[in-house]
TIDOKE-290983 format. One record per residue (C-alpha): residue in three letters; y, z, x. Coordinates in steps of 0.25 Angstrom, whole numbers, padded with zeros to 4 digits, always signed. Layout:
% TIDOKE-290983
AlaYZX...
This chain:
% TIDOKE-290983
Unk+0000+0000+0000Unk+0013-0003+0005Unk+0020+0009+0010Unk+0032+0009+0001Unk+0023+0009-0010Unk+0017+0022-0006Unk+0027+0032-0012Unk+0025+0025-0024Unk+0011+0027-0023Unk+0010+0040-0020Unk+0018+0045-0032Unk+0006+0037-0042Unk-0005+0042-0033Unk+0000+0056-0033Unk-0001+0056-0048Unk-0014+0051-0050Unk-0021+0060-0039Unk-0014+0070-0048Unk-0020+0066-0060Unk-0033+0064-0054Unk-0032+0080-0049Unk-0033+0074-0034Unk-0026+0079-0022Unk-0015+0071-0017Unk-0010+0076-0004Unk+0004+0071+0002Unk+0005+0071+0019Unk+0015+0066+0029Unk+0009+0052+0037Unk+0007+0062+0050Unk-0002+0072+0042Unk-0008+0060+0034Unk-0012+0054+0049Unk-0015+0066+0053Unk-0026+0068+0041Unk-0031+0054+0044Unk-0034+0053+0058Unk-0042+0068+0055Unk-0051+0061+0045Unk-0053+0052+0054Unk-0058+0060+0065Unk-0067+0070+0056Unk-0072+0057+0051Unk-0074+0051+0065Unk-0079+0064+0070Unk-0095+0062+0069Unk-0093+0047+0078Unk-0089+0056+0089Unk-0099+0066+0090Unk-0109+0061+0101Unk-0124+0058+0097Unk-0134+0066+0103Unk-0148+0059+0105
């Protein structure tokens, strides 16, 4: 989505979380990196274990 459009967005997506009873949760583009790149790791996390044979 374009990014001028996002404010827009968010207003309708907000509601409709809020209908739905889902959490919507609001963060600054450093802590919304800063939760991503940590997914990422914890998901990448069991490929850099070493094998034992």
């Amino acid at each position: 989505m374009p990014s001028p459009h996002l404010r827009r967005a968010q207003i309708i997506v907000r509601g409709y979380c809020q209908e739905l009873g889902v959490g919507y949760l609001e963060t600054s583009l450093a802590d919304s990196y800063r939760k991503t790149l940590a997914s990422l790791h914890a998901a990448g996390a069991p490929l850099r274990t070493p094998e034992t044979t």
